[in-house]
N, C-alpha and C positions, 0 to 999 in steps of 0.2 A: 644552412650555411651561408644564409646571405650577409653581405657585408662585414667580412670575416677577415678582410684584405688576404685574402690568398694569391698568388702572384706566379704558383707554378704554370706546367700546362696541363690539357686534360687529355694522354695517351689512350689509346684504344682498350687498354689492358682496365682502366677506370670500369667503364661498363662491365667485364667480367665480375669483377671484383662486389660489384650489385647485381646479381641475375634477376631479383626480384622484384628493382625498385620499379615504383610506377607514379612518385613525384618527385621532382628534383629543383629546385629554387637555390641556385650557388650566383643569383645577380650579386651587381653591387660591390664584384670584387677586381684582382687583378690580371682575371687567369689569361694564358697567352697562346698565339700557336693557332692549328688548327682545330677543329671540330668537325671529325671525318664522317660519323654516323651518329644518328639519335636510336636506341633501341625499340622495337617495338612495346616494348612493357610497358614502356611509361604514354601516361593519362595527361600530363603536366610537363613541360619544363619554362624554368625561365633561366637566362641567363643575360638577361640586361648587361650594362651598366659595365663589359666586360672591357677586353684587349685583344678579344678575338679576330682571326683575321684570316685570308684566305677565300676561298669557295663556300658556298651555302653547305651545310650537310646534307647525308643522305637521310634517306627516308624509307621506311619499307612498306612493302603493301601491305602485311597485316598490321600496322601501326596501327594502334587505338587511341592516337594521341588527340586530345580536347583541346589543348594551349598550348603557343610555339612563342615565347617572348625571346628573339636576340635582337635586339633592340641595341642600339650606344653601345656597337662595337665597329670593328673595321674589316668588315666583311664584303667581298669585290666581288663581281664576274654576272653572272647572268642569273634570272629568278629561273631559269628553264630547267635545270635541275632540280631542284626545289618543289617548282609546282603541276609540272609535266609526268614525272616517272614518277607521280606515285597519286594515288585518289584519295588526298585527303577529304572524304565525303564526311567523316566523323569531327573535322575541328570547328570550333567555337569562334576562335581569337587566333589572330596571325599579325603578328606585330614584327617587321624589317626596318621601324624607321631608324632612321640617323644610321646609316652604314654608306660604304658605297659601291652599291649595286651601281650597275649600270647595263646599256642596251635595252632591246626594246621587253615591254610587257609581255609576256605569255598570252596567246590567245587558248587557257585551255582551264578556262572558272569552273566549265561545269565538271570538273572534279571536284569539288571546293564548295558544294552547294550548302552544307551546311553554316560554314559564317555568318556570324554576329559583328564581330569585329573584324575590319582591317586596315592596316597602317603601315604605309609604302613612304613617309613622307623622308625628306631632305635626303635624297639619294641621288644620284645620277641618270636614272631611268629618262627612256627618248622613245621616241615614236605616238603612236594614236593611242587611244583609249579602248581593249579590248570588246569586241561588241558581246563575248559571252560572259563577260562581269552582267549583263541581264539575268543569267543562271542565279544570282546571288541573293534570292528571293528574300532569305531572312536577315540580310545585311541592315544592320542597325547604324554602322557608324563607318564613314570610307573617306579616307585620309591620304591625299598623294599628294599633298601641296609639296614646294619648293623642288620638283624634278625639271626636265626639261619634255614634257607632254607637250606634243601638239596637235594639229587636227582642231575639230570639233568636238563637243559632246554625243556621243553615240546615242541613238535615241534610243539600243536597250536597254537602258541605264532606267528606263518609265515606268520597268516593271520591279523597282525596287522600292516595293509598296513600303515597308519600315524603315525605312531612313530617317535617322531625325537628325543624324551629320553630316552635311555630304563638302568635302573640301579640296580644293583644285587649285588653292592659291600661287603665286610663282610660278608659272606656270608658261609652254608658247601658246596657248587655245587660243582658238580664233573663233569667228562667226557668231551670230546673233546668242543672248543667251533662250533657249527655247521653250519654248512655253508649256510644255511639259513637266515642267518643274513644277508649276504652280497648280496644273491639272491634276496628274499623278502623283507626285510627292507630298502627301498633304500634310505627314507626320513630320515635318522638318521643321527641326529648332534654330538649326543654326547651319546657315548658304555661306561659303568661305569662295568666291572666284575671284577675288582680288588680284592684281598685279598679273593678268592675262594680256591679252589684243582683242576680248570681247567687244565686237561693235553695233551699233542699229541702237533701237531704242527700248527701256526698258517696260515689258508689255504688263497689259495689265494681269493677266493671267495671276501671276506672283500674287495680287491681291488675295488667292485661295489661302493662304502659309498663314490661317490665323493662328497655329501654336509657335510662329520663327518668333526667335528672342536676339537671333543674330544676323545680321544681313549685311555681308561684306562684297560691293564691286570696284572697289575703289583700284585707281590704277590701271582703269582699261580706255577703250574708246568709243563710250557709251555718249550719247547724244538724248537730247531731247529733254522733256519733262519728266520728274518723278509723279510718278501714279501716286493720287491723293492719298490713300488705301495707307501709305508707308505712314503717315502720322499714326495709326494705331501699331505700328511696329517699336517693339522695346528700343533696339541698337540697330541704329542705320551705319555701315561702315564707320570712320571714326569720331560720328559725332555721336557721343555717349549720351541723348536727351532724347526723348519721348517728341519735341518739339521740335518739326523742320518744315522749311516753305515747299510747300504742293506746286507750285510754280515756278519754284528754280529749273535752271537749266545744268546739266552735267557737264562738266569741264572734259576736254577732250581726252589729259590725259590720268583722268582720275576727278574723284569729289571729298 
């Protein structure tokens, strides 16, 4: 039923009505209102692209759910319902962007151990960077650009050996960016800390990222020389060429 322009709302009495189902894909329409529970049955949902609005849904503990897409709707209030009361130890992919949450992150990942995916981005979310997002062992791809994060980056962020996205752009992050990245992270395609308060100078460590194809710090207040290392980098921030001077210096507030 995606992109079916449906425009009603989705009442609770909806889920009776499917006792069975265990995928559900109605993105892409106009539904409205809240979305008070997800049932345990379902393996899938996605409902993108909607007009949903209100509080996160519940969640039950025997929930067997794989994929949670509410993405591009108008969803407020706090992830703490959401990611606290319930162990999603079984999902994949957790996609919240473009809504507006807000308040701070849940400190409570290691429910959540099983993620591949997740994507927090363009919301309202404030405060530090949970230090049990380390929990997140098989995270492949982590997205929270355009919130109001600040702090540093938590160093147990080092143990999220499969990373190959990891994105922070928009962001209030302060303090050096850490050389951990380049040690530990070594599967990373593409580094997004753009438009932070990053400052100090950029280490060489990062020379380890020979699979990054993207390397964006533009926007911070990074000083010093770029590490010669970056000339075999695909895309330096927004200069789209293979070719850049190993001897420039980074403009204070961005390059």
């Amino acid at each position: 039923m995606r992109n079916t322009k449906i425009s009603s709302t989705m009442p609770e009495s909806f889920w009776r009505s499917f006792p069975n189902l265990e995928v559900l894909d109605m993105s892409q329409n106009q539904i409205q209102g809240r979305l008070f529970e997800i049932p345990a049955t379902l393996y899938e949902v996605e409902l993108s692209s909607n007009l949903f609005s209100g509080k996160l849904p519940k969640l039950f503990n025997s929930s067997m759910l794989k994929l949670l897409d509410l993405s591009n709707n108008s969803f407020t209030g706090s992830l703490f319902h959401l990611l606290c009361s319930w162990g999603g130890n079984v999902t994949d992919a957790l996609n919240l962007a473009n809504n507006h949450l807000s308040g701070a992150i849940p400190d409570c990942w290691e429910k959540w151990q099983s993620l591949i995916f997740l994507n927090l981005e363009n919301n309202n979310l404030s405060g530090v960077i949970p230090t049990t997002m380390g929990y997140l062992s098989y995270l492949v791809s982590l997205n929270m650009c355009k919130n109001k994060l600040s702090g540093r980056l938590p160093a147990s962020l080092m143990w999220l050996k499969e990373l190959q996205i990891l994105e922070f752009a928009s962001n209030e992050l302060v303090g050096s960016i850490p050389t951990w990245i380049g040690t530990e992270l070594l599967d990373l395609r593409i580094l997004n800390l753009r438009s932070n308060s990053f400052d100090g100078t950029i280490s060489h460590e990062l020379c380890y990222l020979t699979a990054i194809q993207i390397l964006d710090f533009a926007h911070n207040n990074l000083s010093g020389n770029i590490p010669r290392c970056f000339n075999n980098f695909t895309v330096l921030s927004k200069k789209e060429t293979t070719e850049i001077n190993p001897d420039s210096v980074l403009s204070l507030p961005g390059y």
